[in-house]
SEZARO-918097 format. One line per 4 residues: for each residue x negated, y negated, z of N, C-alpha, C. Coordinates in steps of 0.1 Angstrom, whole numbers. Last residue first. Layout:
BEGIN
X Y Z X Y Z X Y Z  ...
***
This chain:
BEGIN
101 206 106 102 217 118 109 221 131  105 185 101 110 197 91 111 209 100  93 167 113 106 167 111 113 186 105  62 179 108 69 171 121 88 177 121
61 174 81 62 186 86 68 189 103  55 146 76 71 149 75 71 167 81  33 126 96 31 140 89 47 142 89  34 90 87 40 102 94 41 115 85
9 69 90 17 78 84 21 88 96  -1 38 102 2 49 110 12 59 91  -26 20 93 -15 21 88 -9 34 96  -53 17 97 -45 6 99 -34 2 94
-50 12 134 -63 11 121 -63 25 112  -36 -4 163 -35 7 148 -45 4 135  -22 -24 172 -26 -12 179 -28 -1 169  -7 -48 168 -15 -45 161 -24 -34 164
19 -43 183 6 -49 191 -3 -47 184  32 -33 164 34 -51 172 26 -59 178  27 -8 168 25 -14 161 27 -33 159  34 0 190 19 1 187 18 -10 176
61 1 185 56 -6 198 40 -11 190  62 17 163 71 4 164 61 -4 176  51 44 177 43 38 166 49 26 164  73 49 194 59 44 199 55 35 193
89 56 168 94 47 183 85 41 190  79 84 162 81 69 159 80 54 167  73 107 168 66 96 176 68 78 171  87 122 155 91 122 170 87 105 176
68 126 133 85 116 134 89 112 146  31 120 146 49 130 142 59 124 136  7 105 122 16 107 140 26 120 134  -29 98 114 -10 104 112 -5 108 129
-36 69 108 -36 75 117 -24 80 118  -57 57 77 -42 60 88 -47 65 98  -71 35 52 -74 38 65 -60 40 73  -58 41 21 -62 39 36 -65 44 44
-85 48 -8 -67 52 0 -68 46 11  -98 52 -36 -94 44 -26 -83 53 -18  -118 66 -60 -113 76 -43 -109 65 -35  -115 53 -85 -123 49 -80 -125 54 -62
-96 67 -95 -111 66 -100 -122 63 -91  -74 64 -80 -79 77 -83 -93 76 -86  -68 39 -82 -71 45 -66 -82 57 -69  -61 34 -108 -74 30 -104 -80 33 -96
-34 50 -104 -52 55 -116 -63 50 -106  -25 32 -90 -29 47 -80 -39 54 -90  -24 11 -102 -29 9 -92 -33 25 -82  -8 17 -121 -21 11 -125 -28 13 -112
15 24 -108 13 33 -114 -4 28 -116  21 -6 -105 20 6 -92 13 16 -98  25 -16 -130 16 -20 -124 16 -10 -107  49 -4 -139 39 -3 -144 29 -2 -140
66 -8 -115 64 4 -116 52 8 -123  56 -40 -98 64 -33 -106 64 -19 -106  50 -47 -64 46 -46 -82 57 -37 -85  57 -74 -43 50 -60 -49 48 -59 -60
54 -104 -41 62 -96 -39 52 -78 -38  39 -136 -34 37 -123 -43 46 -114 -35  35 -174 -40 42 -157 -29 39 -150 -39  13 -199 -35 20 -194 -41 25 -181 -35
-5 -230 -38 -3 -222 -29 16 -213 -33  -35 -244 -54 -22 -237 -52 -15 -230 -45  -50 -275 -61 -49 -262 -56 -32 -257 -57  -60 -298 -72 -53 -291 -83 -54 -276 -75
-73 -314 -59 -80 -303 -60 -73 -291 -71  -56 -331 -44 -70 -334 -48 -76 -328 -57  -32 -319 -42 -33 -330 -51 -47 -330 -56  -37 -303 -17 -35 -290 -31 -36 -304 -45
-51 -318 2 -56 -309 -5 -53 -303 -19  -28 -334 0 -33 -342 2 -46 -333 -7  -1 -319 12 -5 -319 2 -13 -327 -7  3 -298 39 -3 -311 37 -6 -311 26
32 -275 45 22 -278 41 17 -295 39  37 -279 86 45 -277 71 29 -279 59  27 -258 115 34 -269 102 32 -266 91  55 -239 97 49 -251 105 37 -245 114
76 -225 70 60 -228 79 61 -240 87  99 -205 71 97 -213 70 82 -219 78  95 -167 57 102 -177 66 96 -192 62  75 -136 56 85 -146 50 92 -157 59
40 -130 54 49 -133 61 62 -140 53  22 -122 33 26 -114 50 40 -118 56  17 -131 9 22 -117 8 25 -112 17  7 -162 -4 11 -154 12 21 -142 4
-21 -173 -19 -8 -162 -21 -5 -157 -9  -39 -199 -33 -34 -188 -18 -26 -185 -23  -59 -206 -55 -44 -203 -55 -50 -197 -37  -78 -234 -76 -77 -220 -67 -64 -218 -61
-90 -257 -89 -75 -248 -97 -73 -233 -83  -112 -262 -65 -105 -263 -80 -101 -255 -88  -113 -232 -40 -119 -243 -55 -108 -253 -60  -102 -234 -7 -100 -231 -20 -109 -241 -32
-101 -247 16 -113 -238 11 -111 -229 -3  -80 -254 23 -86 -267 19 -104 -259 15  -62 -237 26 -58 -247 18 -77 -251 9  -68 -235 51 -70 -221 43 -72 -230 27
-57 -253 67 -76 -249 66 -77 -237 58  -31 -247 60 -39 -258 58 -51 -259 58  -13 -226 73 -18 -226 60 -29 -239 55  -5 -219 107 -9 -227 94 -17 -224 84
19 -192 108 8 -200 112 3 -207 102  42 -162 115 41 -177 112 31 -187 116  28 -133 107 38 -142 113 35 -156 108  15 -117 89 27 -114 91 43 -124 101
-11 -126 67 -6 -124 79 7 -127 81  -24 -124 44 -14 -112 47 -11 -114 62  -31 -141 15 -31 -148 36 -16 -133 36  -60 -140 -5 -47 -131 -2 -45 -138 15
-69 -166 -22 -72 -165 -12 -56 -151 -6  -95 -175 -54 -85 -170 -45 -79 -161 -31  -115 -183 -55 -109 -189 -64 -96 -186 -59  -132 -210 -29 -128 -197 -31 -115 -194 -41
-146 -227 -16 -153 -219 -24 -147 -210 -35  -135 -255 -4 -141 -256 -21 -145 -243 -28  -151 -248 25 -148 -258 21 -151 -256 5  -168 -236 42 -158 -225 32 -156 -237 22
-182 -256 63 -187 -250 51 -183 -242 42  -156 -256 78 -162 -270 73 -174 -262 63  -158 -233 94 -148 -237 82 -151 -245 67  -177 -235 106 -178 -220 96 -165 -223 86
-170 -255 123 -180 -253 116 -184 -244 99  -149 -247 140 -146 -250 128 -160 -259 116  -136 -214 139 -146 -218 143 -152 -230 131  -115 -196 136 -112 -206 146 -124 -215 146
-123 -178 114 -115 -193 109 -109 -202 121  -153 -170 108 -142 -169 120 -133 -184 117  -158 -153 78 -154 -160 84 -148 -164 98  -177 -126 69 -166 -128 77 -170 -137 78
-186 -109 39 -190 -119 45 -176 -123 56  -184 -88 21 -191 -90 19 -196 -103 29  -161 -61 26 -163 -71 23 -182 -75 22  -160 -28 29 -165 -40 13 -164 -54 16
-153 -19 49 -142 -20 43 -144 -25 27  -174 -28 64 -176 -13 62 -165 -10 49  -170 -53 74 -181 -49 61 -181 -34 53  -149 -45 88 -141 -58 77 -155 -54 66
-157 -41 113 -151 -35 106 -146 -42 86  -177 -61 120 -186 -48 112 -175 -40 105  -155 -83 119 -167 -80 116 -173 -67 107  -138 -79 143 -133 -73 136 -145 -75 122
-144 -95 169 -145 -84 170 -149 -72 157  -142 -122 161 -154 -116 156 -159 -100 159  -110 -132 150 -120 -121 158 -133 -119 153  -100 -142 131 -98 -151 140 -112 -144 153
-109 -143 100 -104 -133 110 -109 -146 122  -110 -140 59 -110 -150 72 -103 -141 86  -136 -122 44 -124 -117 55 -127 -136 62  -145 -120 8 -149 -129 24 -133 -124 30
-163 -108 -21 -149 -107 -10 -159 -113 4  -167 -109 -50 -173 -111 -39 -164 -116 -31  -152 -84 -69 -153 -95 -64 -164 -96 -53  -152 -56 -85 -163 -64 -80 -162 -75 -76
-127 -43 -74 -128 -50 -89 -139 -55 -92  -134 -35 -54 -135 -21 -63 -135 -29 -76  -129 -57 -40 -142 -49 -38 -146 -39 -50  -103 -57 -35 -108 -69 -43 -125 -66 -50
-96 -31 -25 -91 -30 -37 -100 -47 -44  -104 -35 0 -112 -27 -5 -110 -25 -20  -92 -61 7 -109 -57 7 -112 -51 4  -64 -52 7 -67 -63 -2 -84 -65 -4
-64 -30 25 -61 -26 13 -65 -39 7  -66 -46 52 -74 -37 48 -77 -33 32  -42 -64 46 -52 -69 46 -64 -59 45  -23 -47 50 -23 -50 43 -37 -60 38
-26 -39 77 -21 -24 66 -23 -34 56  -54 -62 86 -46 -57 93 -47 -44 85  -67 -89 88 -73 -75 86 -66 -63 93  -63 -124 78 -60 -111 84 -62 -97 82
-70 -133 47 -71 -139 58 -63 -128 63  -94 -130 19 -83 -123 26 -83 -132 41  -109 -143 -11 -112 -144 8 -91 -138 12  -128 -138 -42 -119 -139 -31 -119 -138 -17
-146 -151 -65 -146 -153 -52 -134 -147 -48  -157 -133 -94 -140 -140 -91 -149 -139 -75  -169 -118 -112 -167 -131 -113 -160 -144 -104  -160 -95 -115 -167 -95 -112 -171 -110 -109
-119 -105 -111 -130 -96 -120 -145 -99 -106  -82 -115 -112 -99 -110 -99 -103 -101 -109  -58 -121 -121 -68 -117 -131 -86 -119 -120  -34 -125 -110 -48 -139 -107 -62 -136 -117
-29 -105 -110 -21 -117 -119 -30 -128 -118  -44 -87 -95 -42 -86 -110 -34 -97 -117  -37 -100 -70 -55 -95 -76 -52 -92 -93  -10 -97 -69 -15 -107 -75 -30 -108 -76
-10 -66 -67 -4 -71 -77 -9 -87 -81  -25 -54 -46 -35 -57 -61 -28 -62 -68  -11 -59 -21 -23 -70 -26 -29 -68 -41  10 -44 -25 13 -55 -24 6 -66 -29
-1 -22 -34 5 -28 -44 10 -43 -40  -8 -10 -3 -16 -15 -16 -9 -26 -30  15 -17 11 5 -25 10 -1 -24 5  27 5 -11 36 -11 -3 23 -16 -3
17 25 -16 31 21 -26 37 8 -20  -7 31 3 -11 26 -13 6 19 -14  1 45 23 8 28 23 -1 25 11  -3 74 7 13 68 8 15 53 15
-30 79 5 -26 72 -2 -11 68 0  -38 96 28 -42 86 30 -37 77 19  -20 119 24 -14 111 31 -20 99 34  -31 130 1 -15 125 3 -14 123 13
-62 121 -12 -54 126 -1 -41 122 3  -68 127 -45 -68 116 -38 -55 126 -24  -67 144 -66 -80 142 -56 -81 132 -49  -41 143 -82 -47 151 -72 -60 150 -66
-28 106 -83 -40 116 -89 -45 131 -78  10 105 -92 -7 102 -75 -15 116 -81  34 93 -104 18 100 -108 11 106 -99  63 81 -94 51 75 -94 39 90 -99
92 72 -107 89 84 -96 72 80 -105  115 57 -120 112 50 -105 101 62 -97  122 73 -137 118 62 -142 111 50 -130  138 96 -127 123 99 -132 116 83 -132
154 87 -96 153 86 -114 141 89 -117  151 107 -67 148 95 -76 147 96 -86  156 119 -35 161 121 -49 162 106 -58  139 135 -9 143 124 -20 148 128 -32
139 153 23 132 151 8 138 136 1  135 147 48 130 158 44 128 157 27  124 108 61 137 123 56 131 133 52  120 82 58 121 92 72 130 104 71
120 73 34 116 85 32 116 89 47  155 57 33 142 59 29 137 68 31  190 52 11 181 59 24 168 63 25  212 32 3 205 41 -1 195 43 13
251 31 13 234 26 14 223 31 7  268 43 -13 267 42 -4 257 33 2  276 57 -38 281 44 -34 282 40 -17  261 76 -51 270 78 -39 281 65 -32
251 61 -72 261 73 -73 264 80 -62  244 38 -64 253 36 -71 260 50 -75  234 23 -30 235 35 -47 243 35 -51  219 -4 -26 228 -1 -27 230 19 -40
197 -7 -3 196 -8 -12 214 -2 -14  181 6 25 187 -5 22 197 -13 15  152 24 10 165 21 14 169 7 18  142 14 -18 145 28 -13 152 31 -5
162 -14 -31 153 -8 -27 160 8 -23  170 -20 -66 178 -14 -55 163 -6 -46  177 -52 -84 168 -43 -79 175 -37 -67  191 -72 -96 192 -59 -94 187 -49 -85
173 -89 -107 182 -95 -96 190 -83 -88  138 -79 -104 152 -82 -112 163 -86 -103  109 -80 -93 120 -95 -93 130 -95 -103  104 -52 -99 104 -57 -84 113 -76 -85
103 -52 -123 113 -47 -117 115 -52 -102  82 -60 -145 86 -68 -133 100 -61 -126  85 -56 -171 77 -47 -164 75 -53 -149  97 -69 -190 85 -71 -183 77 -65 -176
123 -58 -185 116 -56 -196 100 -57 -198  128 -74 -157 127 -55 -161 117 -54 -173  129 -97 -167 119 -87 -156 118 -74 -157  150 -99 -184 140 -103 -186 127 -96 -175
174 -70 -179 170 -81 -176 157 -82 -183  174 -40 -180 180 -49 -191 176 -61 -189  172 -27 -154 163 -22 -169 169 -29 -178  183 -29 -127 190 -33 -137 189 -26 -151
166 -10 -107 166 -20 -112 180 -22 -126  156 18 -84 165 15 -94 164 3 -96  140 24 -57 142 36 -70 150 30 -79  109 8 -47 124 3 -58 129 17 -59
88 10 -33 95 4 -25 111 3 -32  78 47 -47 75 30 -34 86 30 -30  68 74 -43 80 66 -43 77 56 -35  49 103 -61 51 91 -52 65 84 -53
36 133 -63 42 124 -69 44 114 -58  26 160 -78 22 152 -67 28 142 -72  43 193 -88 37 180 -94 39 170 -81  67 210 -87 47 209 -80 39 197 -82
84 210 -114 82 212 -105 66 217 -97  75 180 -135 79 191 -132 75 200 -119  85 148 -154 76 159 -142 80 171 -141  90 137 -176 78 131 -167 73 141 -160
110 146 -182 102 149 -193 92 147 -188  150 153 -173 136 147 -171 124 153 -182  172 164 -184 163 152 -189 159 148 -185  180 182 -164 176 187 -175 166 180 -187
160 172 -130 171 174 -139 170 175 -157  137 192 -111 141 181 -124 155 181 -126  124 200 -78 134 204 -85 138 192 -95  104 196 -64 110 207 -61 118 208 -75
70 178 -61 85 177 -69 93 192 -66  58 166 -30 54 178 -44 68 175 -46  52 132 -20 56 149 -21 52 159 -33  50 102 -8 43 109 -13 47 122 -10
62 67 0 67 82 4 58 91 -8  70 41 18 56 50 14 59 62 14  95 32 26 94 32 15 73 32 9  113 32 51 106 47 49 104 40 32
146 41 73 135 34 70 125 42 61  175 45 73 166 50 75 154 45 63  207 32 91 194 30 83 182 41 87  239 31 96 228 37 98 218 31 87
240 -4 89 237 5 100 245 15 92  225 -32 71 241 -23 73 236 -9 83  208 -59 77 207 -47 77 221 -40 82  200 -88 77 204 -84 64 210 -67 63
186 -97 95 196 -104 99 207 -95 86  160 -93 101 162 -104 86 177 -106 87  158 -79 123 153 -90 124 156 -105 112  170 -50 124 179 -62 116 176 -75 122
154 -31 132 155 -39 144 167 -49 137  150 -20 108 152 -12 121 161 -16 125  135 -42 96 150 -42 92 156 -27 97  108 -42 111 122 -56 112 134 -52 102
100 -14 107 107 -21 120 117 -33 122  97 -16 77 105 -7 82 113 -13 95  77 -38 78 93 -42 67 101 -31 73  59 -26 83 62 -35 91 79 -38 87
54 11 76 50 -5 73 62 -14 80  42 42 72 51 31 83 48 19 78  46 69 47 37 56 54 48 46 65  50 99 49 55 87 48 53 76 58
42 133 33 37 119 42 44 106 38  62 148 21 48 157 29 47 142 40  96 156 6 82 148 16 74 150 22  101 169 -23 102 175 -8 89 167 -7
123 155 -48 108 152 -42 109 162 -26  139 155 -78 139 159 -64 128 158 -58  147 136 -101 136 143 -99 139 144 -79  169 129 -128 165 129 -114 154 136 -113
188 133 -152 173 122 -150 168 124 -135  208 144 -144 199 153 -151 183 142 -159  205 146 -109 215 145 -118 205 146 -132  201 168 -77 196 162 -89 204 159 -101
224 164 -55 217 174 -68 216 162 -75  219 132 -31 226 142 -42 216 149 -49  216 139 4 214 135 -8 218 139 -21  233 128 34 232 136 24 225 129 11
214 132 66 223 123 56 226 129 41  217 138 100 220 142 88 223 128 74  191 127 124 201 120 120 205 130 108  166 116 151 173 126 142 186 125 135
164 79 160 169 96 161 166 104 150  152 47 173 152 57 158 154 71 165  167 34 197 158 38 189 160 49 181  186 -1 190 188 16 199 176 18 191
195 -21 185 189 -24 195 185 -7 202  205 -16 159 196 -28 158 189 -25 174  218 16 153 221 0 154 208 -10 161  216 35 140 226 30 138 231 19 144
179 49 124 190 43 135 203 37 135  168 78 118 172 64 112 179 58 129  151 106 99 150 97 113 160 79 106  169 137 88 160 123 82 162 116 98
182 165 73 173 158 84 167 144 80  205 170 47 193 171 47 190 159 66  234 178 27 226 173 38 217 177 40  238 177 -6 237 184 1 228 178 15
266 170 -32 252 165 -21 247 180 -16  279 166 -62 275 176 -52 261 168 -46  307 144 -67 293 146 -69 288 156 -58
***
């Protein structure tokens, strides 16, 4: 198979920092679509499988699944795009497409699924490799739309954290109608208030800070909670039909629990691992509550989600860095030092 090397940032081992690095990509094959990278979003999932915090990561790695470019180059059976065309790459380029999920339009839960990187390829048979790179090479069937009036670089963590929070805003079916309350106001939690906001929900920020307030109103919500404060709790009590908890580490779920309606759901989308403490199910019995995980979305539903961006002018709140500057941006980022998604201009690299 013809490659050709190309610049990309990665690292080769868990405790060293991110470099310059060659990796090869392949000619387009004749469903491929070539992508030259303008902006690639940072998200947290990058650093812990940097760092091989999941314990799961084959070295070299290059991180990087917010990726937004102009198309360079199709293969003969592509139909989707063509060259110049604004385009995107989440978190999948490949899935099985024969499974019950797939078919579904659920690719993100086939057993298959091959992230951007990480991921296994099957026509290099190698790792696959993310967007800290100069360009990409993705099946038409895994390559995203992004509406020209929306800004490539404020939309590229749209492909993670956005999709993360509209996917169950949309399975939960959130309308005009619909209570929801976000707990943490972080890359993910920003995106869950302005996209619950755009559906017309009546949106509440749980935040530990009353620092975070005027920022959380400016964002759409419509009301902060300080969920240390347990007054302000003791009145949430029962409201809310559903609750996005994007916080990233490990903390209790139980006063969140217990502010939910009848039939109401939490969905943790931040953090993976085991809770303590553990859940009390005293609340979810009483109350017929729920407490449930969400992944990302599919390709259908990604795709839904950068129209809707479009209509409606959503994108995040970034702050673009270099590639150079990665390394920092990991630090910065830890320390929640960031409003509220760091992109990286790929011009940086290229140059």
């Amino acid at each position: 198979m013809q490659t050709t090397s190309i610049k990309a940032y990665g690292t080769e081992a868990a405790d060293a920092d991110l470099k310059q690095l060659q990796i090869d990509r392949r000619v387009p094959l004749a469903k491929d679509v070539e992508i030259d990278i303008m902006f690639c979003g940072v998200c947290h999932s990058d650093l812990h499988f940097a760092r091989n915090d999941w314990g799961m990561t084959e070295f070299p790695v290059v991180p990087g699944h917010e990726i937004v470019g102009r198309v360079t180059r199709v293969g003969d059976g592509v139909s989707k795009y063509k060259e110049g065309d604004l385009v995107a790459v989440g978190c999948l380029v490949d899935s099985c497409r024969t499974c019950d999920n797939c078919k579904d339009d659920l690719e993100q839960y086939c057993p298959e699924w091959v992230g951007t990187y990480g991921g296994f390829d099957k026509h290099l048979q190698t790792n696959t490799h993310g967007g800290y790179s100069e360009r990409i090479v993705v099946d038409e069937e895994f390559v995203l739309r992004v509406p020209e009036n929306l800004d490539a670089a404020g939309i590229a963590p749209v492909l993670c954290a956005g999709i993360t929070t509209w996917s169950p805003l949309r399975h939960w079916k959130v309308n005009e109608n619909s209570k929801v309350a976000v707990v943490g106001l972080g890359g993910l939690g920003h995106m869950a208030i302005k996209l619950a906001d755009a559906l017309g929900a009546h949106v509440t920020l749980f935040s530990r800070s009353p620092g975070k307030i005027d920022d959380a109103k400016k964002l759409g919500a419509d009301e902060v909670i300080i969920s240390t404060d347990d007054a302000q709790m003791e009145a949430a009590m029962g409201r809310f039909d559903l609750i996005i908890d994007t916080v990233p580490y490990e903390h209790d779920l139980n006063p969140y629990v217990n502010t939910l309606s009848t039939n109401g759901t939490l969905v943790v989308v931040g953090y993976l691992g085991p809770l303590d403490p553990m859940l009390v199910t005293v609340s979810m019995i009483m109350g017929r509550r729920s407490v449930a995980g969400s992944l990302i979305g599919g390709i259908a539903e990604t795709q839904e989600l950068l129209d809707f961006c479009g209509k409606h002018n959503i994108t995040s709140d970034i702050e673009v860095i270099n590639m150079q500057d990665i390394n920092a941006a990991y630090e910065r980022m830890l320390k929640a030092d960031v409003k509220y998604r760091f992109v990286i201009d790929m011009k940086s690299l290229k140059a």
